[in-house]
C-alpha positions in Angstrom: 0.0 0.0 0.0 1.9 3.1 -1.1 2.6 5.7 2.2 -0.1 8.2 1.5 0.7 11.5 4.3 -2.5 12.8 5.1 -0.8 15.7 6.3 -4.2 18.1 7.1 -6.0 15.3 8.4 -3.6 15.1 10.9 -2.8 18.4 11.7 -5.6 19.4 14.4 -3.9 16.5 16.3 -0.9 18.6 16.8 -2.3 22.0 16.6 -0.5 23.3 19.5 2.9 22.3 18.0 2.3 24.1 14.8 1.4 26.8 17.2 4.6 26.9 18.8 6.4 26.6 15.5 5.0 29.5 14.0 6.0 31.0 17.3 9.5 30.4 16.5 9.6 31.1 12.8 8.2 34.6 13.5 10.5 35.0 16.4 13.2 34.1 14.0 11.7 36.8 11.7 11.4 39.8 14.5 15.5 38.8 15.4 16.4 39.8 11.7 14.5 43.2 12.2 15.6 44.2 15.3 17.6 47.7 14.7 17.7 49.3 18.1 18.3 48.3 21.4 14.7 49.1 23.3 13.7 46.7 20.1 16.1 44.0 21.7 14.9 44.3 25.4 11.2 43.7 23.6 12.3 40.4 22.9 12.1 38.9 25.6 9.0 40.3 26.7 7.6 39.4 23.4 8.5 35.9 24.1 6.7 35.5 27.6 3.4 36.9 26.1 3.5 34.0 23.3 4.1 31.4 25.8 1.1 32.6 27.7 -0.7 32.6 24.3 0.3 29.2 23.9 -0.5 27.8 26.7 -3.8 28.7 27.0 -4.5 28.2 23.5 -3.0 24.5 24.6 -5.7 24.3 28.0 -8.5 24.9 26.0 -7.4 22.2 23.0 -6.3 19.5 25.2 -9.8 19.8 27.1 -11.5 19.3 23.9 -10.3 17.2 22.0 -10.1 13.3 21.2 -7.9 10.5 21.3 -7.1 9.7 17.6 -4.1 8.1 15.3 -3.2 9.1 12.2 0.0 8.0 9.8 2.4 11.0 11.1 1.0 12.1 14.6 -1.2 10.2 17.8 -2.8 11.9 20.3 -4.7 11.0 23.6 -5.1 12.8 27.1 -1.7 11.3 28.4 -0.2 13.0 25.4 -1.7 15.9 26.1 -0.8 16.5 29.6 2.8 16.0 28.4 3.0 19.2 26.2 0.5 21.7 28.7 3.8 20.5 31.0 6.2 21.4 28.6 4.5 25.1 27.7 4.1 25.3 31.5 8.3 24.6 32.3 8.6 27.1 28.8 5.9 29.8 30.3 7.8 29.2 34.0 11.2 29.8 33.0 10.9 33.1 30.7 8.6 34.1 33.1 11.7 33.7 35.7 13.9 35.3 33.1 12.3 38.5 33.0 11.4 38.8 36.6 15.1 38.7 37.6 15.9 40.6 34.0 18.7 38.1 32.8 16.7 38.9 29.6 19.6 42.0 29.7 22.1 39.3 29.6 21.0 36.5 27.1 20.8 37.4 23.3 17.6 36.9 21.4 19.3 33.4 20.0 18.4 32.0 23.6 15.0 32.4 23.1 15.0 30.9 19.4 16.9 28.1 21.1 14.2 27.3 24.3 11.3 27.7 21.8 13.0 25.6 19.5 13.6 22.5 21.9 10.2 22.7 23.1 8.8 22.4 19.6 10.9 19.6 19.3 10.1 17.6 22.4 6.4 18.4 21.7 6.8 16.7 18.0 8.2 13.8 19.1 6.0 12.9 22.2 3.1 12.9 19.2 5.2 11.2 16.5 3.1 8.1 15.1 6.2 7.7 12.2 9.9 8.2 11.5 9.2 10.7 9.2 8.0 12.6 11.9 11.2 11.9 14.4 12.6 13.4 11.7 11.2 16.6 11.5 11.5 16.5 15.5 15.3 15.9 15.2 16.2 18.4 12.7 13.9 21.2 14.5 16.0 20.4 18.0 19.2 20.3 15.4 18.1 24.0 13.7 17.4 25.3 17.3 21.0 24.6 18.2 23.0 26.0 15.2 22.0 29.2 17.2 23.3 28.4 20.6 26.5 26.7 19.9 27.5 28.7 16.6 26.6 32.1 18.4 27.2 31.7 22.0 31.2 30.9 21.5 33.3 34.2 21.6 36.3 32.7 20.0 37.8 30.8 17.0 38.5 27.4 18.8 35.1 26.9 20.8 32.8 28.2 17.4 35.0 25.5 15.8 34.2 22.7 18.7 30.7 24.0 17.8 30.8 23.6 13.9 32.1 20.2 14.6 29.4 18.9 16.6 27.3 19.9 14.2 28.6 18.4 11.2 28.8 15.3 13.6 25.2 15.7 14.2 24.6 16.3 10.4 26.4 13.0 9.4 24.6 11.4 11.9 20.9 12.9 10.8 21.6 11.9 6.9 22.1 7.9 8.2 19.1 7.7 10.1 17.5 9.2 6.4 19.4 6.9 4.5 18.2 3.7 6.6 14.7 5.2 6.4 14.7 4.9 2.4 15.5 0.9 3.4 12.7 0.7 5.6 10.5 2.4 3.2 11.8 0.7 0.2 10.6 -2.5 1.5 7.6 -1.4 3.6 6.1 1.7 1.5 5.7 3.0 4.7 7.5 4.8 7.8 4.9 4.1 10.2 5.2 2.8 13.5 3.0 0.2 13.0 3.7 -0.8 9.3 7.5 -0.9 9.7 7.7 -4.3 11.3 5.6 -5.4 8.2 8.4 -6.4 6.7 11.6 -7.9 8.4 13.7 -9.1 5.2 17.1 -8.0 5.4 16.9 -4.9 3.7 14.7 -3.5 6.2 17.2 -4.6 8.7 19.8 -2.9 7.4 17.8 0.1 7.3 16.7 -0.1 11.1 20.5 -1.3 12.0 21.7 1.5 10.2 19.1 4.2 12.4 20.1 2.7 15.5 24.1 3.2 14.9 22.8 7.1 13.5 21.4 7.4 17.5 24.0 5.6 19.4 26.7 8.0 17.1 24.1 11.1 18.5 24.6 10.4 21.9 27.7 9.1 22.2 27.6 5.7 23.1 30.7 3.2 22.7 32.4 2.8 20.6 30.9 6.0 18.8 32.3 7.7 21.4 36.1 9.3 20.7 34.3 12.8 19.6 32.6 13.7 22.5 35.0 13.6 24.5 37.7 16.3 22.7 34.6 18.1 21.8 33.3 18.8 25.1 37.2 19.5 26.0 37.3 22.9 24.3 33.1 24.4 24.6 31.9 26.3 27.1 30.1 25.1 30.2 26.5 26.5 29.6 26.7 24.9 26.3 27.8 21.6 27.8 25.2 21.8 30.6 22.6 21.9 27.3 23.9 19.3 25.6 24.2 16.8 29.0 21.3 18.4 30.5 18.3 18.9 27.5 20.3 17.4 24.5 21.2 13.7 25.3 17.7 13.4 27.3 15.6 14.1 23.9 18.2 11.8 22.1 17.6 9.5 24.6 14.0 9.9 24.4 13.9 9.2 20.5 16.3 7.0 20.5 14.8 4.0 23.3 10.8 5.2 21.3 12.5 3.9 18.1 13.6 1.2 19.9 10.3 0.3 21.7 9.3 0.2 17.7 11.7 -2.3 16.5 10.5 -5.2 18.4 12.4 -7.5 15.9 16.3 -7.2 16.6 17.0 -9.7 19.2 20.5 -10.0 17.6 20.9 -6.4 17.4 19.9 -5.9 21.0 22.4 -8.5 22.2 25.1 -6.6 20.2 23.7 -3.1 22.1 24.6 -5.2 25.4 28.0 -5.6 24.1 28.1 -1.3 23.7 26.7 -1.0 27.2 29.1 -3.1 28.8 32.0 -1.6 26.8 30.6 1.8 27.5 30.2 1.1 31.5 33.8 0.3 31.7 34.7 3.5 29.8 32.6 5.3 32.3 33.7 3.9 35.0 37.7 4.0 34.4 38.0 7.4 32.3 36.5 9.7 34.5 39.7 8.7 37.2 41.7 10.0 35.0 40.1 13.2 33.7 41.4 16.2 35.8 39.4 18.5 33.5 35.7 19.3 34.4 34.4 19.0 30.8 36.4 16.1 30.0 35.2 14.3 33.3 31.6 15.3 32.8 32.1 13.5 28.8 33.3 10.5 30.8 31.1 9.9 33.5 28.1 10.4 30.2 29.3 7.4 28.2 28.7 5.3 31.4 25.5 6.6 32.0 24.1 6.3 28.5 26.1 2.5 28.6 24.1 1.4 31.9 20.7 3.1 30.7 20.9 0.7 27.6 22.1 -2.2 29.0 18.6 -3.1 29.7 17.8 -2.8 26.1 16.5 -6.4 25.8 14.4 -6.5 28.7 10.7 -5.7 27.5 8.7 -2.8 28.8 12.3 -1.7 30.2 12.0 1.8 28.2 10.1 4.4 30.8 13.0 2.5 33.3 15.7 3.7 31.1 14.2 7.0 30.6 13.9 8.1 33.9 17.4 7.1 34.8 18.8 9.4 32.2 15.8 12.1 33.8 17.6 11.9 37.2 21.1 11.7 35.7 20.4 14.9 33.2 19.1 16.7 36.7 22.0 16.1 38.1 24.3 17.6 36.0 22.3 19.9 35.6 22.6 21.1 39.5 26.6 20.4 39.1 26.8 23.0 36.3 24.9 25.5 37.7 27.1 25.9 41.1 30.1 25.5 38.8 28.9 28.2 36.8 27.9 30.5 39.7 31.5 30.2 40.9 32.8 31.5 37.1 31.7 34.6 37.5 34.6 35.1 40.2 37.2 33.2 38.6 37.9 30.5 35.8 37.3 27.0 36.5 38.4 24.4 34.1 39.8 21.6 36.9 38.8 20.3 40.0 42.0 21.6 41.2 40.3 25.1 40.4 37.5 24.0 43.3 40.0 23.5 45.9 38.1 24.8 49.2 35.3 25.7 47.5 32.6 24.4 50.4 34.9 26.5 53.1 34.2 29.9 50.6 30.8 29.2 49.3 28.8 26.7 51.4 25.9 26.7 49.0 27.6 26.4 45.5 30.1 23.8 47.0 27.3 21.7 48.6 25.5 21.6 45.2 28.3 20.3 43.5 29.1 17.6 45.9 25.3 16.5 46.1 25.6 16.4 42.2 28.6 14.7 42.3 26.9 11.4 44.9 24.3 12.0 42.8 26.2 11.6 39.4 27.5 8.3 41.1 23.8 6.6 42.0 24.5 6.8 45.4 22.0 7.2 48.4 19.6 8.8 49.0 18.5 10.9 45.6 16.7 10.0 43.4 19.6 8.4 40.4 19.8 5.6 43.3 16.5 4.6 43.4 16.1 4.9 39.2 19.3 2.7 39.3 18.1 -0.1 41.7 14.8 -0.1 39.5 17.2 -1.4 36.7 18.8 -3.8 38.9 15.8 -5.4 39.9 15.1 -6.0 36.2 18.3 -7.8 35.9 17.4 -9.9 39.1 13.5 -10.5 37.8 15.0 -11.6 34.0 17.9 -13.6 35.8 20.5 -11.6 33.8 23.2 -11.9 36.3 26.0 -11.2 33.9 25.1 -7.3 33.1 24.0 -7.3 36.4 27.5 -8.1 37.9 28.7 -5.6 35.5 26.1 -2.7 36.6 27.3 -3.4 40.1 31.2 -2.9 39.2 30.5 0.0 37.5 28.4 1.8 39.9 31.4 0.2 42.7 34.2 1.6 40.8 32.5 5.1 40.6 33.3 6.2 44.0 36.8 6.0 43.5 36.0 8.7 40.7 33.5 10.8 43.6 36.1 10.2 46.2 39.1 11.7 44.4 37.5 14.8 43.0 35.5 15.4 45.6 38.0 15.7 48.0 39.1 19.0 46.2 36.3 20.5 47.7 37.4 20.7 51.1 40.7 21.7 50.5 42.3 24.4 52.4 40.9 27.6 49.8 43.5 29.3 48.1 41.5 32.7 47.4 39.3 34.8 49.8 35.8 34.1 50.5 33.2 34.4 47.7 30.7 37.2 48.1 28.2 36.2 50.7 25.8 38.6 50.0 25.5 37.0 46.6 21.5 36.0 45.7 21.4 32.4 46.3 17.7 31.9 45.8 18.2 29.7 42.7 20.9 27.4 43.4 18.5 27.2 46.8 15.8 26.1 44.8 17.9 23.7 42.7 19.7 21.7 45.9 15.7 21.4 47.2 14.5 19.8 44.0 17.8 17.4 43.1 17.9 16.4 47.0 13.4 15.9 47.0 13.5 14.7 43.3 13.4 11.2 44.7 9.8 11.7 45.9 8.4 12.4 42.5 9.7 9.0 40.7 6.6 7.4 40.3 5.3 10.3 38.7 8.3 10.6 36.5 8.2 7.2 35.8 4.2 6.9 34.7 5.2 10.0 32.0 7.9 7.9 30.7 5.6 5.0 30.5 2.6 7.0 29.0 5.1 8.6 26.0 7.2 6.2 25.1 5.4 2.8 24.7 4.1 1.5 21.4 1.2 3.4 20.1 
């Protein structure tokens, strides 16, 4: 049956995602036309109102319409309390933005960039087709270009940033080529008609998408760029990409995966990647002195140990949520490291040295980060991780169980040696205690109570990324 689009019968499924892409199209438009600099402060402003647009525009379309499954896009109530969340974090954090006026501070590429990723993440949650993980991918890809090419002042990191993207590139145009397998064989990129056909064509094609995700987030062995990329960009682009980027990957990647039900002998070659990777991140980061280098480390580990339940059914929302608590995380470690740039350059832990005995509050956060980083006791990374242990134990898969239990052993000798830099005797004065420390307050209360909200976390996860 030839793969027929239907593209306007399916577009009042997704209505407020073409809402928030016209959003950013014209805000793309208003950046090119902005001549003075009370134009530029606008911006901002700008932005809040059309979140606030779009999210009750979003209310009132979620409360009235119908669960219904089309060839690009599905849609039900679960689905819909995903993106009224998502416009909620977007209307939350510009409305935060504004109040404190970092809108002075960021550029009007920032705000391309957060409407960009929520378009994205609200594209994928509806996706019903690869053709439509596509669009998803190369919006979150577009919405990047103006973050990394723009926010690096100088030659090396905007060509750290070029490279990434070409990497990304190359990695975009295999998923496309194994989708023309796929579709060659099938006639359609479906969720449900691509395991129509399981000839070997169509396996290539589906091999070939899976290497194009693994390459994205930087799995074993498609790992060697990450880490000399990360070495040279900037933190805040760093926190993006471990914080927001290699979630969504994540995300797409283990939905496609949820779709392929038919690669047992591809999943038991992923195994064979997650263990490789688990030893990489679990070895390299002892080694790694440098923040950003560390922080590249300890990620190949985390992404190895999140797959390495890949052949264990329903073992997707699981998987998710690990990388949730794990993205948090380093999320709260970047934001007390980049509090503490603003009074002098860190690029080592070395650079840290007494850091809790000059600013309690920055230095706690990045410790708690750190235990948390690790899996350990008692936030919320622990529990996601003994969830995936007891899937081991329940599918008697004692081998990648052992080797889950090294890793996450061997990673304190990583916490342990870092960490101790921390409470070093300082070697500068005291940082300004008079310093607002509201937000990285409010962080330390949600990464050290994150643990309470897992079941909710988890039922999202579970709701989104299952076969439709």
């Amino acid at each position: 049956m030839p793969f027929s689009l239907n593209l306007f019968s399916g577009l009042n499924l997704i209505f407020p995602d073409i809402l928030s892409i016209f959003i950013l199209f014209a805000l793309v438009v208003m950046k090119n036309f902005l001549t003075n600099n009370y134009a530029r402060k606008m911006f901002s402003t700008i932005s809040l109102l059309a979140s606030g647009i779009l999210l009750f525009a979003t209310l009132i379309y979620v409360s009235n319409a119908n669960d219904k499954i089309t060839e690009l896009f599905v849609y039900n109530k679960a689905i819909g309390q995903i993106k009224i969340l998502l416009f909620l974090c977007l209307f939350a954090i510009l409305g935060y933005l504004n109040y404190t006026k970092l809108n002075k501070v960021l550029n009007e590429n920032f705000f391309i960039l957060i409407y960009g990723i929520t378009s994205a993440l609200t594209v994928s949650v509806s996706a019903n087709s690869l053709l439509t993980l596509i669009l998803s991918l190369e919006l979150y890809t577009f919405s990047l270009a103006f973050l990394l090419v723009n926010a690096c002042n100088d030659a090396l990191h905007r060509k750290c940033a070029i490279r990434f993207l070409l990497i990304s590139s190359i990695a975009s145009s295999i998923f496309i080529f194994g989708c023309s397998f796929i579709y060659s064989q099938s006639g359609s990129l479906t969720f449900a008609g691509i395991n129509s056909h399981n000839n070997l064509i169509s396996k290539v094609g589906q091999v070939l998408i899976i290497c194009s995700m693994l390459f994205k987030l930087g799995c074993a062995p498609f790992h060697s760029w990450i880490i000399d990329v990360y070495e040279k960009l900037s933190s805040i682009t760093i926190l993006f990409l471990e914080a927001i980027w290699k979630l969504f990957m994540m995300f797409v990647f283990l939905k496609i995966i949820s779709v392929f039900a038919n690669l047992d002998c591809l999943k038991s070659l992923l195994i064979t990647f997650a263990v490789i990777a688990m030893g990489i991140g679990a070895i390299m980061p002892v080694l790694q002195n440098n923040i950003h280098k560390f922080v590249a480390s300890i990620s190949i580990g985390h992404i190895g140990f999140a797959i390495s339940s890949i052949h264990i059914m329903q073992s997707e929302p699981y998987m998710m949520s690990y990388m949730f608590y794990n993205s948090l995380a380093i999320f709260c470690f970047f934001a007390g490291i980049l509090f503490i740039e603003n009074y002098r350059s860190v690029r080592t832990f070395s650079d840290l040295s007494g850091i809790i005995k000059t600013s309690h509050i920055p230095g706690f956060i990045i410790l708690t980060s750190l235990f948390a980083m690790c899996g350990l006791p008692p936030l919320g990374n622990f529990i996601a991780k003994v969830n995936i242990f007891k899937l081991f134990l329940s599918n008697g898969n004692y081998f990648v169980l052992t080797v889950g239990i090294l890793y996450s052993v061997i990673s304190i000798v990583y916490l342990i040696k870092w960490g101790r830099y921390l409470f070093y005797p300082a070697k500068i004065e005291n940082i300004d205690k008079n310093k607002n420390y509201i937000f990285l307050v409010f962080l330390f209360i949600i990464l050290v109570t994150s643990i309470i909200f897992y079941e909710r976390i988890f039922m999202y996860f579970e709701m989104i990324i299952a076969p439709k």
